[in-house]
C-alpha positions in Angstrom: 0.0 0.0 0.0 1.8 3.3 -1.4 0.9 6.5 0.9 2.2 8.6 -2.6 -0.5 11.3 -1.9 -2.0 10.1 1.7 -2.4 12.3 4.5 -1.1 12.3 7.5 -2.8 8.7 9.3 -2.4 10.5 13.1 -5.4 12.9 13.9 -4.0 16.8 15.5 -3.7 17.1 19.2 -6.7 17.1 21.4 -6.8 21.1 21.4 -6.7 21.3 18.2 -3.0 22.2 17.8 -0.7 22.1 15.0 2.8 22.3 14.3 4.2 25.7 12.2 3.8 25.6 8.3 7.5 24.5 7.6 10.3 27.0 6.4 12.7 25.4 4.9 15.0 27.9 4.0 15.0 29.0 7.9 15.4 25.8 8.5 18.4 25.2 6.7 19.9 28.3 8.0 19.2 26.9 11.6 21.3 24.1 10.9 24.2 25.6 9.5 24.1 27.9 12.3 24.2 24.9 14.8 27.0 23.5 12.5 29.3 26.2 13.0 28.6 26.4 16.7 29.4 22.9 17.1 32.8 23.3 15.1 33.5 26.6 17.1 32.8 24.4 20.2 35.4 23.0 23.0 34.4 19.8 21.3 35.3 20.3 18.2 37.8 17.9 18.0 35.3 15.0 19.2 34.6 14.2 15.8 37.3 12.8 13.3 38.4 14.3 10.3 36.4 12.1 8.1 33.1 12.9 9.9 34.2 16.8 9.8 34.7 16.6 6.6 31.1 14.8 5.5 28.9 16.9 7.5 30.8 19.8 6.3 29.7 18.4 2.8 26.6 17.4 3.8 25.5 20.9 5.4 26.6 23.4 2.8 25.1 21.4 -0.2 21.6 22.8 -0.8 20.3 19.4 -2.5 21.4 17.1 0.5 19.5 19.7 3.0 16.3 19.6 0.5 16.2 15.9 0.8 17.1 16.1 4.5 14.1 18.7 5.5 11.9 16.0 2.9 12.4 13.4 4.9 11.9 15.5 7.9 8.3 16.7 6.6 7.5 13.1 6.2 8.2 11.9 9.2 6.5 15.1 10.8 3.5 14.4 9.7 2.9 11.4 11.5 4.1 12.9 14.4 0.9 15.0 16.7 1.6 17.8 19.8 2.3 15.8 23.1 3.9 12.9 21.4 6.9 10.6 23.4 9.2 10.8 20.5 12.6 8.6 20.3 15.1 9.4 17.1 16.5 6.0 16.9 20.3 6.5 15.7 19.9 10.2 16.1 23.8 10.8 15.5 23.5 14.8 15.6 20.0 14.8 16.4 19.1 17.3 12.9 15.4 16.4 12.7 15.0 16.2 16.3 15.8 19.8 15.8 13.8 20.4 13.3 10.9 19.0 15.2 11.0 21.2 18.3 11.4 24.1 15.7 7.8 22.7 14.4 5.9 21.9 17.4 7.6 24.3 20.2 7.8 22.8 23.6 4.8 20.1 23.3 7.3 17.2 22.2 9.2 15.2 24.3 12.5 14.3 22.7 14.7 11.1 23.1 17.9 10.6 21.1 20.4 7.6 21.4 23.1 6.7 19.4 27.0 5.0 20.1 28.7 8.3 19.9 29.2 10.3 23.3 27.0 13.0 23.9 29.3 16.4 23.6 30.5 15.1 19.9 26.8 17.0 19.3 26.5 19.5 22.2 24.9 22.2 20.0 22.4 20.4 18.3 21.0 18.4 21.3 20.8 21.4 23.3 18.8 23.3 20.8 16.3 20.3 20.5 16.1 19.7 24.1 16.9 16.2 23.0 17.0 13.9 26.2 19.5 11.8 25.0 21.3 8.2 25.8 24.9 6.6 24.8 24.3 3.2 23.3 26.3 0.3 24.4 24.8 -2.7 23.6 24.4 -4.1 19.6 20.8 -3.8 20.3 19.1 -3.5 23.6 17.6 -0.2 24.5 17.5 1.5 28.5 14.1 2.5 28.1 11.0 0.7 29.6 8.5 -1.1 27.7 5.7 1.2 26.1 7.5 4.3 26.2 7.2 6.1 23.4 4.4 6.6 21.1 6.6 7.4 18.1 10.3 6.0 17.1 11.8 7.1 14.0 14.7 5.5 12.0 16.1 8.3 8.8 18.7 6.5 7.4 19.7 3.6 10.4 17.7 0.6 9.8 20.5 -0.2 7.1 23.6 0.8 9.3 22.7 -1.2 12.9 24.7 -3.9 13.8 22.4 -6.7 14.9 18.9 -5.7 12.5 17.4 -9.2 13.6 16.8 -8.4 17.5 16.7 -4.4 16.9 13.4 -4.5 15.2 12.2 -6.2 18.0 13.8 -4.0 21.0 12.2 -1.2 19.1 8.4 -2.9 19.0 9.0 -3.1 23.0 9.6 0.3 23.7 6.8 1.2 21.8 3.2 1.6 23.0 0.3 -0.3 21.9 -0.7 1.8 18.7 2.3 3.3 18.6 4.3 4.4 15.1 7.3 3.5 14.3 8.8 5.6 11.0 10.9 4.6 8.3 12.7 6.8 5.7 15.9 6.0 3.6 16.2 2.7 3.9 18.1 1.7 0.7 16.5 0.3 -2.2 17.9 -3.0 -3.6 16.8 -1.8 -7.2 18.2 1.4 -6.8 20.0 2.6 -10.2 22.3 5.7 -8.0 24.0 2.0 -5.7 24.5 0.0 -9.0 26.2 3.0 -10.4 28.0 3.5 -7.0 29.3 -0.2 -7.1 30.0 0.0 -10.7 31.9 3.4 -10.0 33.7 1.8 -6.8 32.3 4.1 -4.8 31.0 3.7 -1.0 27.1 2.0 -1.1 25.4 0.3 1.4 26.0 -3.1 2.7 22.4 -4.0 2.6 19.8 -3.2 0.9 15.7 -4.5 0.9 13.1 -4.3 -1.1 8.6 -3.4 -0.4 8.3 -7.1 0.5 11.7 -7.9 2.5 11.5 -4.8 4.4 7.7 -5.8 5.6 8.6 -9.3 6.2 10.9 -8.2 8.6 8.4 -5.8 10.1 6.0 -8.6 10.5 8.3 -11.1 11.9 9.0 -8.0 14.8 5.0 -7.8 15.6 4.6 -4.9 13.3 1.7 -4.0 11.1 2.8 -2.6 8.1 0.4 0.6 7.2 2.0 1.9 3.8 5.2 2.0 2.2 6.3 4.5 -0.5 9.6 4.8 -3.0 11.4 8.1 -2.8 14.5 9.5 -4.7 15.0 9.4 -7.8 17.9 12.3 -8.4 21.4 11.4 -6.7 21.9 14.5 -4.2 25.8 14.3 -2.6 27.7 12.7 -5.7 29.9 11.0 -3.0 33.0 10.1 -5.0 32.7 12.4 -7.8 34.9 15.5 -8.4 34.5 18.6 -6.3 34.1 20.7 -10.0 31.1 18.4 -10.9 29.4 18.4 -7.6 29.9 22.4 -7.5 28.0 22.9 -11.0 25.4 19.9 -9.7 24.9 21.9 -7.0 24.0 25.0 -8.6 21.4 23.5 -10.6 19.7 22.3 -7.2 15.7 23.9 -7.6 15.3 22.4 -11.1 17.4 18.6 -9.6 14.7 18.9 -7.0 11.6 20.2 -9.0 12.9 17.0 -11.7 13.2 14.2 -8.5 9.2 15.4 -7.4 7.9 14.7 -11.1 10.2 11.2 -11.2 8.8 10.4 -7.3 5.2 9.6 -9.0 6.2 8.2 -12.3 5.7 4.2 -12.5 7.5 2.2 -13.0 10.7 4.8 -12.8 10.0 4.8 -9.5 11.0 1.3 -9.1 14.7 2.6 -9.2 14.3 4.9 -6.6 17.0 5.4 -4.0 15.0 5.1 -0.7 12.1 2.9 0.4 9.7 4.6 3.5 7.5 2.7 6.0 4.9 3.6 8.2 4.2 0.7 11.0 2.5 0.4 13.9 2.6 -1.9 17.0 -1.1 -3.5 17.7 -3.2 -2.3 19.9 -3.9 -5.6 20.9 -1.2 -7.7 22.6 -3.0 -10.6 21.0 -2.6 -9.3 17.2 
C-alpha cells in the first residue's frame, strides 16, 4: 500500500493544535548555524576528520538539506503535539531539531546513538533532546511502552544486529504506537549499482517493499503503507568537487525534476530510498 499522496494517518492534538507551516530555508539556515557552533565548540575535536569533513559536505550542499528537510516533513507528519518521540540512531539529532522548531515545547524528545554526547553538544541542546549513549548491539535502556513514536532516517540499514533491533524497538513502543521509516536503501536502486559499478561507498544492505515488511512482520509490526522516494542522486559522493559544484548550482530544477520522477511508474522502481509507516497493535494478541 503506497501512501504517494496520503495524508497524515495520526489525527492533531486534542486542542486542536498544529505544528508551524515548515520553512525550509529558515530551517536550513538553523542548521548551518548549529553546525558552525558545534565546530566553534570546545568539542570540536570529538569528531574525526572524516566525519568533519562529511557533515561539512553534507551541510553546505543545498540538495542534501532539500532531501534532508523531505524526509523531515514526512516523518513530521505522523508525528501530533504531546507525542513521546525517540530518534532511533539520532547521531546529531538534525530532525530532532527540526521538530522542536515545528511543534515548540509540546514534544518530548529522546535521542540515542553510540557516539558520546558532547560530539553534538549544540544540536541536542537546541532540540532539548533527552538523549542516551548506546552500548549494547541492540538493547535499548528505556521501559516497555515508552514512546508513542520511534523514527529510523537512514539507520535501519547501518545497525549492527537488525534481527533483534526490530524487536527491541516494537518493545519500547506503546500499543498503537508508530514507528517511521525513511531511507532505507533500495535493492533496485540505479544511483547504488552506479556506486558499485563506480567503486564508490554503497550500502551493505539493501531491501526491497516485501523484504523490508517481512521483517516488520516477523517483529510484531503492522505494516500501514510504504512508498519509493528519490529518484535524483543529491551528494555525488566520489565524484569530483568541480562536478558536484556545477550539480549543486542547478539544485531547484534537480529537485523540481526528482518530485515529477517520485510519482512516475514504474521509474520509481529505481528509486533510491524505500519509507514505511508501522505500527505496533493495539492488541497484545494481534
Amino acid at each position: 500500500m503506497s501512501i504517494l499522496g496520503l495524508k497524515a494517518t495520526r489525527p492533531r492534538a486534542a486542542d486542536g493544535t498544529i505544528p508551524i507551516r515548515p520553512d525550509h530555508q529558515a530551517e536550513a539556515a538553523l542548521i548551518r548555524e548549529l553546525w558552525a557552533r558545534q565546530k566553534a565548540s570546545a568539542a570540536a575535536d570529538v569528531l574525526d576528520e572524516e566525519e568533519q569533513g562529511y557533515l561539512d559536505a553534507h551541510f553546505a550542499m543545498p540538495l542534501t538539506l532539500r532531501r534532508r528537510l523531505a524526509m523531515i516533513d514526512w516523518l513530521a507528519r505522523e508525528i501530533r503535539p504531546g507525542d513521546r518521540v525517540l530518534e532511533w540512531g539520532c547521531r546529531h539529532g538534525v530532525d530532532s531539531c527540526i521538530y522542536r522548531r515545528r511543534f515548540g515545547s509540546s514534544l518530548e524528545l529522546h535521542g540515542c546513538d553510540y557516539v558520546e554526547p558532547e560530539a553534538y553538544r549544540p544540536f541536542h541542546e537546541y532540540s532539548g533532546l533527552q538523549y542516551q549513549t548506546v552500548r549494547h548491539p541492540y538493547q535499548l535502556d528505556y521501559r516497555d511502552g515508552f514512546f508513542d513514536v520511534v523514527t529510523s532516517n537512514g539507520v535501519w540499514e547501518h545497525v549492527l544486529d537488525e534481527a533483534n533491533s526490530l524487536p527491541e524497538l516494537f518493545r519500547v513502543l506503546r500499543p498503537g504506537g508508530l514507528f517511521l521509516v525513511a531511507c532505507l536503501p533500495n535493492r533496485y536502486s540505479y544511483t547504488e549499482a552506479l556506486q558499485r559499478r563506480l567503486g564508490h561507498a554503497a550500502h551493505d544492505r539493501l531491501y526491497t517493499i516485501g523484504s523490508a515488511s517481512d521483517q516488520l512482520r516477523a517483529s510484531g509490526f503492522e505494516v500501514l503503507a510504504w512508498e519509493r522516494r528519490l529518484l535524483v542522486p543529491t551528494m555525488l559522493n566520489g565524484f569530483p568537487r568541480l562536478v558536484k559544484s556545477a550539480y549543486g548550482k542547478l539544485h531547484g530544477a534537480v529537485w523540481g525534476l526528482n518530485g515529477v520522477l517520485e510519482r512516475v511508474w514504474p521509474v520509481n522502481l529505481i528509486a533510491s530510498n524505500l519509507m514505511f509507516v508501522a505500527r505496533r497493535p493495539r492488541s497484545a494478541d494481534a
